[in-house]
MIPA-810002 format. One record per residue (C-alpha): residue in one letter; chain; x, y, z. Coordinates in Angstrom, 2 decimals. Layout:
<sites>
SITE  residu  chaine       c1       c2       c3
SITE       A       A        X        Y        Z
...
</sites>
This chain:
<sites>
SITE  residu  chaine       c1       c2       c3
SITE       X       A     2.42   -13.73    -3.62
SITE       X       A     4.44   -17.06    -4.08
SITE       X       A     7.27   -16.75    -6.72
SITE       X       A     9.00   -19.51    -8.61
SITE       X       A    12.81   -20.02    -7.65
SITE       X       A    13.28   -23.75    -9.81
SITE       X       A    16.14   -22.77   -10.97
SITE       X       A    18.06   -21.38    -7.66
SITE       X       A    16.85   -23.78    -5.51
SITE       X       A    17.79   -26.62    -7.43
SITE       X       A    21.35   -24.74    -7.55
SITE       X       A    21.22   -24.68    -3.81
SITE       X       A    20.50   -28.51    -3.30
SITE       X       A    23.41   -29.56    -5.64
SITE       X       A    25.73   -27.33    -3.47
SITE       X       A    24.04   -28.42    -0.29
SITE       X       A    24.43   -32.01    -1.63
SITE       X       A    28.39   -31.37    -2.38
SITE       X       A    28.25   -30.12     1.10
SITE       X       A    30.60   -26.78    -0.20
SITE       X       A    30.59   -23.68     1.58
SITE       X       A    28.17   -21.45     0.34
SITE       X       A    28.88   -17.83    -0.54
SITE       X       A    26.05   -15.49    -1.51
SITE       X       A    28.49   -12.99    -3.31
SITE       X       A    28.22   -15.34    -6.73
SITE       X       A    24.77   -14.55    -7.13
SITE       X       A    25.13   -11.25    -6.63
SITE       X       A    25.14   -10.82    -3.07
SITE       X       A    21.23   -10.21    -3.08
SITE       X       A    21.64    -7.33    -5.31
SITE       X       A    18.67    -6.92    -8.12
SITE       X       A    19.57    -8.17   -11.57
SITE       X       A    19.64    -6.08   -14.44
SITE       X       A    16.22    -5.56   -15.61
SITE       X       A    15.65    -7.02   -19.20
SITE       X       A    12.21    -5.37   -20.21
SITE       X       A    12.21    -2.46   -22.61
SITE       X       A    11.54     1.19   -21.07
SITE       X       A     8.70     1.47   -23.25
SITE       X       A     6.89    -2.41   -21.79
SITE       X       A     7.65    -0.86   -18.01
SITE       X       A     6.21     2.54   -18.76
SITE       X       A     2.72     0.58   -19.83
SITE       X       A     3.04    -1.95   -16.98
SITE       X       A     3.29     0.76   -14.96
SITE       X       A     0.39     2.95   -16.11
SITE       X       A    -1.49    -0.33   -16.80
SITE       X       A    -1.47    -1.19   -12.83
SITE       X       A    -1.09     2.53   -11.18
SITE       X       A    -5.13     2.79   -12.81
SITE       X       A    -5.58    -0.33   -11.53
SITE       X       A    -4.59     1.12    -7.93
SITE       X       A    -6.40     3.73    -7.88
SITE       X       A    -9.78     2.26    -8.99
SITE       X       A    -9.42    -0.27    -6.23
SITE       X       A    -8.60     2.66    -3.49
SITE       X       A   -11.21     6.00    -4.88
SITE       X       A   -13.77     3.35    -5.77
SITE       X       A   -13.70     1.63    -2.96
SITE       X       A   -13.17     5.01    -0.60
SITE       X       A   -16.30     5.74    -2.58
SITE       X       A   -18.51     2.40    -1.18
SITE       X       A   -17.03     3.09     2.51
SITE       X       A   -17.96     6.88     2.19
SITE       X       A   -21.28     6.36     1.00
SITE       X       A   -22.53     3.76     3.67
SITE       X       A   -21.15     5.40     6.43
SITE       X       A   -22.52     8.89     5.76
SITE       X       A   -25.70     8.04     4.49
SITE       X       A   -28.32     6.80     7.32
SITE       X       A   -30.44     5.29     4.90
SITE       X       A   -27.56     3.13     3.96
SITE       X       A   -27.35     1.50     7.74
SITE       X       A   -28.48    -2.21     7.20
SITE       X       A   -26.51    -5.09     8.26
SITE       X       A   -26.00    -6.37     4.23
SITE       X       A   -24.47    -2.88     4.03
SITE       X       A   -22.17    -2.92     7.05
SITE       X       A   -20.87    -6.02     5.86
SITE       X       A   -19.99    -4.59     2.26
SITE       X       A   -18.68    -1.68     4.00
SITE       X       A   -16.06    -3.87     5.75
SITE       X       A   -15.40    -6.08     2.21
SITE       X       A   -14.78    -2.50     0.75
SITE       X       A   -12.51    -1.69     3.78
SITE       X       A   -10.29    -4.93     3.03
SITE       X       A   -10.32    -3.94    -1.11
SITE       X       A    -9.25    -0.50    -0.15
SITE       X       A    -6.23    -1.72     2.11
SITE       X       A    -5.50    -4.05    -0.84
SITE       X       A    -4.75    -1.50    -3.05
SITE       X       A    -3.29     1.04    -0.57
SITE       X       A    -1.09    -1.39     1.15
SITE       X       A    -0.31    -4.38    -1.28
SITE       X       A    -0.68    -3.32    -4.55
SITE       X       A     2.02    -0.05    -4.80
SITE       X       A     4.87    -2.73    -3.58
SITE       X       A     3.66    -5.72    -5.54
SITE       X       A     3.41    -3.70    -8.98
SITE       X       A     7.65    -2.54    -8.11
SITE       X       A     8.13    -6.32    -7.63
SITE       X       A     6.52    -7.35   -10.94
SITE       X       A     7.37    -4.61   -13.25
SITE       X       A    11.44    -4.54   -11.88
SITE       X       A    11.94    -8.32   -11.51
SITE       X       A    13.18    -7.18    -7.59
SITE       X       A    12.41    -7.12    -4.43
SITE       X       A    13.75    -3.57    -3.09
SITE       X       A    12.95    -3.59     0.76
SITE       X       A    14.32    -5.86     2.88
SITE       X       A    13.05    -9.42     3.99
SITE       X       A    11.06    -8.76     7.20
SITE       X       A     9.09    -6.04     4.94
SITE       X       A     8.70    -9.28     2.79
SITE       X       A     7.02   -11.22     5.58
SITE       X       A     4.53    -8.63     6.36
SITE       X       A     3.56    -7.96     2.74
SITE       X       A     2.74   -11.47     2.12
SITE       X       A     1.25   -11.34     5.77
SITE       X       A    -1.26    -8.77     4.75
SITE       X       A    -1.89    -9.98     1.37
SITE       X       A    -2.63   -13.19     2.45
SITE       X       A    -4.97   -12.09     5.50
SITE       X       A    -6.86    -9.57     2.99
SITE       X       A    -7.33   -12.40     0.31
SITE       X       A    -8.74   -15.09     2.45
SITE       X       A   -11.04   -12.08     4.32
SITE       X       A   -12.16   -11.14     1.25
SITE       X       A   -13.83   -14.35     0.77
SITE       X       A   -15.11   -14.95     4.74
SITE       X       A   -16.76   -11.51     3.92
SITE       X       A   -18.52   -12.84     1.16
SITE       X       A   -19.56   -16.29     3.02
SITE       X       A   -21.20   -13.74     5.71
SITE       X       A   -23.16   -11.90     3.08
SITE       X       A   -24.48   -15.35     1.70
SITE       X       A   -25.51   -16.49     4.90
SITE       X       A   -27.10   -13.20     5.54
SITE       X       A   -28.81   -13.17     2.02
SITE       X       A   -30.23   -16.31     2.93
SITE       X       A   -31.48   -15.43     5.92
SITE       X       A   -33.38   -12.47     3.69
SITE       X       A   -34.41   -14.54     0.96
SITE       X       A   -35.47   -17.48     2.59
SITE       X       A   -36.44   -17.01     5.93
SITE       X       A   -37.62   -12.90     5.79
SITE       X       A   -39.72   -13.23     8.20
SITE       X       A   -36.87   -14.64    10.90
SITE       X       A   -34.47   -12.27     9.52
SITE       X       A   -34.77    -9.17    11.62
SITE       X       A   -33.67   -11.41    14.67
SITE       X       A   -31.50   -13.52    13.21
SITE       X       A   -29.31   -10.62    11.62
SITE       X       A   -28.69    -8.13    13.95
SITE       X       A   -26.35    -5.83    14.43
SITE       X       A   -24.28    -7.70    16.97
SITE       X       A   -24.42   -10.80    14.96
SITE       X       A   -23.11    -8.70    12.50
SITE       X       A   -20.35    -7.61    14.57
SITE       X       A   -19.67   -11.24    15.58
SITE       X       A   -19.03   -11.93    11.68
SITE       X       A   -16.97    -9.07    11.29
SITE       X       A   -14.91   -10.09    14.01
SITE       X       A   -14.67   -13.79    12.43
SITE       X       A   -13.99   -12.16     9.04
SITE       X       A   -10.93   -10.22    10.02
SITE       X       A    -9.19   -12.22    13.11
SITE       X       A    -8.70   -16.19    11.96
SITE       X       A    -7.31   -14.85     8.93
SITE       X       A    -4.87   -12.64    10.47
SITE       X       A    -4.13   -15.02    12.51
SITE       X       A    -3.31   -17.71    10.01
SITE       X       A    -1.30   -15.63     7.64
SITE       X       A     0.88   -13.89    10.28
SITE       X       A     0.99   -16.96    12.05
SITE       X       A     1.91   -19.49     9.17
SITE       X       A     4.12   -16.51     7.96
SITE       X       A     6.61   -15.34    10.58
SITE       X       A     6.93   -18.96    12.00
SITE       X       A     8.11   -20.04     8.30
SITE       X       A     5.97   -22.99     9.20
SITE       X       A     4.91   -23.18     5.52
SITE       X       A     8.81   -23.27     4.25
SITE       X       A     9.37   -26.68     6.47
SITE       X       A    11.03   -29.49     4.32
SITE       X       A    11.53   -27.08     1.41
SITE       X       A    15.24   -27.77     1.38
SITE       X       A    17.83   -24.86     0.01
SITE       X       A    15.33   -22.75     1.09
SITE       X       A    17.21   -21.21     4.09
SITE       X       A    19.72   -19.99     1.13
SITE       X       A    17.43   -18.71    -0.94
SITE       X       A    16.52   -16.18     1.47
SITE       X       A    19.65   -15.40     2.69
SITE       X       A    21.03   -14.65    -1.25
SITE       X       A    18.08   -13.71    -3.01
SITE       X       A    16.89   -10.47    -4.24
SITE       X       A    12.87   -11.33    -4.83
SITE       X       A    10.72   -11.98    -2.27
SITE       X       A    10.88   -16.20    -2.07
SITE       X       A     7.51   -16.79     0.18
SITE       X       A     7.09   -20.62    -1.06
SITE       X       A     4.35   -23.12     0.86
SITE       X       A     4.96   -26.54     1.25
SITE       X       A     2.79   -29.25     0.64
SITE       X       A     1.37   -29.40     3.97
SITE       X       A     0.38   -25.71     4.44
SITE       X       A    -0.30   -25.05     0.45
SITE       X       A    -3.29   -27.91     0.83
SITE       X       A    -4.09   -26.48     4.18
SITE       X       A    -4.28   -23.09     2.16
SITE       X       A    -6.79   -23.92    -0.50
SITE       X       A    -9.16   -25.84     1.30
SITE       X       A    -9.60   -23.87     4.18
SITE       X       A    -9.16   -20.45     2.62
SITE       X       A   -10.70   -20.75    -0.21
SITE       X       A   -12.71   -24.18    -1.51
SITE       X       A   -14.59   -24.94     1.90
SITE       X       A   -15.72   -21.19     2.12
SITE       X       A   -16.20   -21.26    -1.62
SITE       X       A   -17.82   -24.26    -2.31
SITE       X       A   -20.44   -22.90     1.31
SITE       X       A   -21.10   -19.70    -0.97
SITE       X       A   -21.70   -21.82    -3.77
SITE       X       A   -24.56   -24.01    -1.78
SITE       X       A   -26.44   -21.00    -0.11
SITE       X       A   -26.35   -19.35    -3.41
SITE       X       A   -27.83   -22.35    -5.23
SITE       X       A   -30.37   -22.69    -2.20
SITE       X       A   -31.03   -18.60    -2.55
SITE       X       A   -31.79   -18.83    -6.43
SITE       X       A   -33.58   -22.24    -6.14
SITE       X       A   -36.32   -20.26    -3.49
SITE       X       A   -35.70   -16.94    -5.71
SITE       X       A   -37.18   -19.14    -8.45
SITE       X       A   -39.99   -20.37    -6.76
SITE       X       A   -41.13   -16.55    -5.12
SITE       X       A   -41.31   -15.57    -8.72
SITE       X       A   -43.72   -17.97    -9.39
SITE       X       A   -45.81   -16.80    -6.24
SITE       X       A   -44.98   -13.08    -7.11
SITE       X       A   -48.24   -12.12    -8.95
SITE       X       A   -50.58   -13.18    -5.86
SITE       X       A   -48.34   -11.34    -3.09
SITE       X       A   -49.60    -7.94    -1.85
SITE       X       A   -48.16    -5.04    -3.93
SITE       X       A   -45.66    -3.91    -0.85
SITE       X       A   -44.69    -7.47    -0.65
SITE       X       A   -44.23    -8.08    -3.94
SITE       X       A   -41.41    -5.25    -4.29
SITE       X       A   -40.02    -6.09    -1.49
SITE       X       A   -39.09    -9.88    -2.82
SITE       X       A   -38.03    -8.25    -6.09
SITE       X       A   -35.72    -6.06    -4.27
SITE       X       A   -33.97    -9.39    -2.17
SITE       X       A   -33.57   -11.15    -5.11
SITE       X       A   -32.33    -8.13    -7.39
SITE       X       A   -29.85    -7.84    -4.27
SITE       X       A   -28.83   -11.62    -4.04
SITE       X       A   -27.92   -11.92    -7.72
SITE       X       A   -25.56    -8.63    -7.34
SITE       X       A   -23.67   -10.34    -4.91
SITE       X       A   -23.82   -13.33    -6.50
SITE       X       A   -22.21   -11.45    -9.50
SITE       X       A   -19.57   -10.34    -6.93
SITE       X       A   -18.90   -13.80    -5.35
SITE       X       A   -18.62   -14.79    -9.22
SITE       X       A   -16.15   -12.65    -9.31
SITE       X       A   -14.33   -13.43    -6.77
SITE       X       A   -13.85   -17.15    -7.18
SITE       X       A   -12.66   -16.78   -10.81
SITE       X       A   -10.00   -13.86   -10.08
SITE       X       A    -8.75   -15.90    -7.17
SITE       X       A    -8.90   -19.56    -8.24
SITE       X       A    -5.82   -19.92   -10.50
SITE       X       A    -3.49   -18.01    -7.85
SITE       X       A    -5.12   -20.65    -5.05
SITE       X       A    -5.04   -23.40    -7.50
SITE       X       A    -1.56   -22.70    -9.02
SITE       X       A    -0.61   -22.46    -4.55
SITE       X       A    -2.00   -26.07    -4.21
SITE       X       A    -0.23   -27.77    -7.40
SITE       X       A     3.34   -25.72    -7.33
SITE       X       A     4.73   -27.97    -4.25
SITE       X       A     3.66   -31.22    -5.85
SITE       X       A     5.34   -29.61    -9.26
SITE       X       A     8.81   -28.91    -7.11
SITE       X       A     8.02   -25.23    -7.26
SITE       X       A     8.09   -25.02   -11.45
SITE       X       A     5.59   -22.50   -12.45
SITE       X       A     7.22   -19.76   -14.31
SITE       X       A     7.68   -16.41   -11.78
SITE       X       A     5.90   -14.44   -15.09
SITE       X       A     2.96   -16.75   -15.15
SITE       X       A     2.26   -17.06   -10.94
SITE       X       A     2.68   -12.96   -10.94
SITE       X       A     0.38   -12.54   -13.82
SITE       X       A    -2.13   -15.13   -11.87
SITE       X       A    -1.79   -13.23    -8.53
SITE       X       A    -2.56    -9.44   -10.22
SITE       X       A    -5.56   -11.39   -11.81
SITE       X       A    -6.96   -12.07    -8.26
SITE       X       A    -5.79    -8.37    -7.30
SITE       X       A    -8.46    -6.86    -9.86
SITE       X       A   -10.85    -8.53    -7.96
SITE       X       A   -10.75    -5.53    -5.63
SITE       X       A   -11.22    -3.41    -8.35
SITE       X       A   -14.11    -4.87    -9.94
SITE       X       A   -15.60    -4.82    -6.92
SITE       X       A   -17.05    -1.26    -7.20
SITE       X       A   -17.21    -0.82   -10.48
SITE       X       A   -20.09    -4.01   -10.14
SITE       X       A   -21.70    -1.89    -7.56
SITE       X       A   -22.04     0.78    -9.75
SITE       X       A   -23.69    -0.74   -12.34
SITE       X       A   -26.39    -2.71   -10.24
SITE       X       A   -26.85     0.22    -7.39
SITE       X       A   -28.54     3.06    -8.37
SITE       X       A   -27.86     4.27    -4.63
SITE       X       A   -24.27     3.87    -4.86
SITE       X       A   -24.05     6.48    -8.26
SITE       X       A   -26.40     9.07    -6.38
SITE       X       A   -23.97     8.73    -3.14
SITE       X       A   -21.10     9.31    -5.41
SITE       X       A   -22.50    12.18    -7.35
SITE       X       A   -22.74    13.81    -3.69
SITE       X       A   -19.65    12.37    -2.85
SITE       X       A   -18.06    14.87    -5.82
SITE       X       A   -19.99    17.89    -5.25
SITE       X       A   -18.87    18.17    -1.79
SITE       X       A   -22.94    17.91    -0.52
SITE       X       A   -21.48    15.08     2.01
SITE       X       A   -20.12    17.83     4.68
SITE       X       A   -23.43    19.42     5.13
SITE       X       A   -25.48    17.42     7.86
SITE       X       A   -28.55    17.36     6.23
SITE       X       A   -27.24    15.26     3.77
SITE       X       A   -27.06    12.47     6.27
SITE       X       A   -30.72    11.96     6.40
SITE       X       A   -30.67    11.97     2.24
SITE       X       A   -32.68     9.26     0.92
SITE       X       A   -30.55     7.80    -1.82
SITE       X       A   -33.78     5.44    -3.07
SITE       X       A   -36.13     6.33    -5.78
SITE       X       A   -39.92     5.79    -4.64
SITE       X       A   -39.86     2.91    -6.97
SITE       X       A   -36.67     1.41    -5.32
SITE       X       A   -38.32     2.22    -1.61
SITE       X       A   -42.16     0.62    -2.77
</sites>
């Protein structure tokens, strides 16, 4: 994501201020400085995130195979994991390959427009991410506290209508905000920087880096954070009641709850990978861009592993998910009767 350029821009304003020609071909024309890292501190950076990317991409593969080829798996909290799997995967397909050459090289090797849509995507993906995980609050509590309003409150084209909230405002905003350098407005040198620079110099003002944090990430946040407390407040109270339900009922309330604190592991998660990237987004502006480049990339790789936490947590806390893997590996997928499999034990179905 964002990168710090103190010491260039501050370069730039002094020649700006001099008002003397500027030519690019002292800093090296754009060309990539001479890397300074031992072979041996690349060759572990590199191994270090390559397993990285390919948890996030086979395990999450894994979630979006499993729900969509098991029928058993078709409920609405699914479809919308299935989606929040969908955005990890591109994460680590699309973003993470070109983001790990960027951190472990100290360049930026292709070309500024291929800039712009990197941080386009990354951007979108984080802040969908986190509307995918407001949608499976709200439809948590929906299950938790209202169960007996939830089969027409959460159907499947309410589902769709969150799905289509969850991936469209924040492509919108981060293409949007992006290409229209709206965010770079009263960053001055900053015109240069892009012109001579060999990174990748995506900086937000103060205007759009406040815009940034609350509406990507503490309003959504601090909503999770409420219908979670809500959801564990009337968790607390069913098990109180639990002993005098009917048996079916009973298992059935264990099963929401054991359900709401998984996700609330994964919206956990989430907001402490992602906070010091958003966090470090609001305060660099108001710092006049001074966090070290080494400590913001370190910070946005940290919210990166979020994706690849993601199903590693499902496969601790869902049994299903390990069966649909183990038939995931053995191939049993392409035969059709698998479909129909049922993935729950009879004391996960009571």
């Amino acid at each position: 994501m964002l990168l710090s350029m103190e010491n260039e821009l501050s370069h730039f304003k002094r020649r700006r201020q001099k008002k003397e020609p500027f030519d690019c071909s002292e800093y090296g024309n754009g060309s990539c400085p001479e890397n300074e890292r031992p072979l041996a501190i690349r060759a572990a950076m590199y191994s270090f995130m390559s397993g990285a990317i390919f948890i996030t991409v086979f395990g999450n593969l894994a979630m979006i195979i499993s729900i969509s080829s098991f029928r058993k798996l078709h409920t609405p909290t699914n479809f919308l994991i299935l989606s929040m799997a969908v955005t990890d995967s591109l994460l680590g397909f699309t973003i993470m390959p070109y983001s790990m050459i960027r951190s472990v090289e100290n360049c930026w090797y292709f070309g500024l427009t291929f800039c712009k849509i990197h941080y386009s995507v990354d951007l979108m993906l984080s802040v969908t991410s986190i509307f995918h995980l407001c949608s499976v609050a709200i439809d948590r509590f929906y299950a938790i506290c209202y169960p007996l309003h939830y089969s027409t409150k959460m159907t499947i084209p309410v589902i769709k209508q969150l799905l289509l909230l969850c991936w469209s405002v924040p492509g919108a905003f981060a293409f949007g905000v992006v290409f229209s350098e709206a965010y770079a407005d009263g960053i001055e040198g900053y015109d240069i920087l892009v012109a001579c620079s060999s990174s990748c110099p995506v900086m937000f003002n103060k205007l759009w880096g406040i815009t940034l944090f609350m509406a990507g990430f503490f309003l959504p946040g601090s909503v999770m954070v409420g219908i979670y407390g809500k959801i564990f407040a009337v968790s607390r109270k069913h098990s109180r009641a639990i002993s005098n339900l009917p048996e079916n009922q009973n298992n059935l309330m264990r099963k929401d709850k054991k359900a709401a604190k998984t996700l609330g592991i994964v919206m956990g998660v989430f907001l402490v990978c992602w906070f010091p990237c958003f966090f470090t987004i609001l305060l660099d502006p108001f710092l006049n861009f001074s966090t070290p480049a080494v400590l913001f990339d370190a910070l946005t790789w940290f919210g990166y592993f979020n994706s690849t936490c993601n199903p590693l947590i499902y496969g601790f806390f869902y049994p299903w998910f390990r069966r649909a893997l183990k038939y995931i590996l053995l191939g049993k997928i392409f035969s059709s009767c698998f479909h129909n499999t049922n993935l729950f034990t009879q004391k996960e179905t009571k």
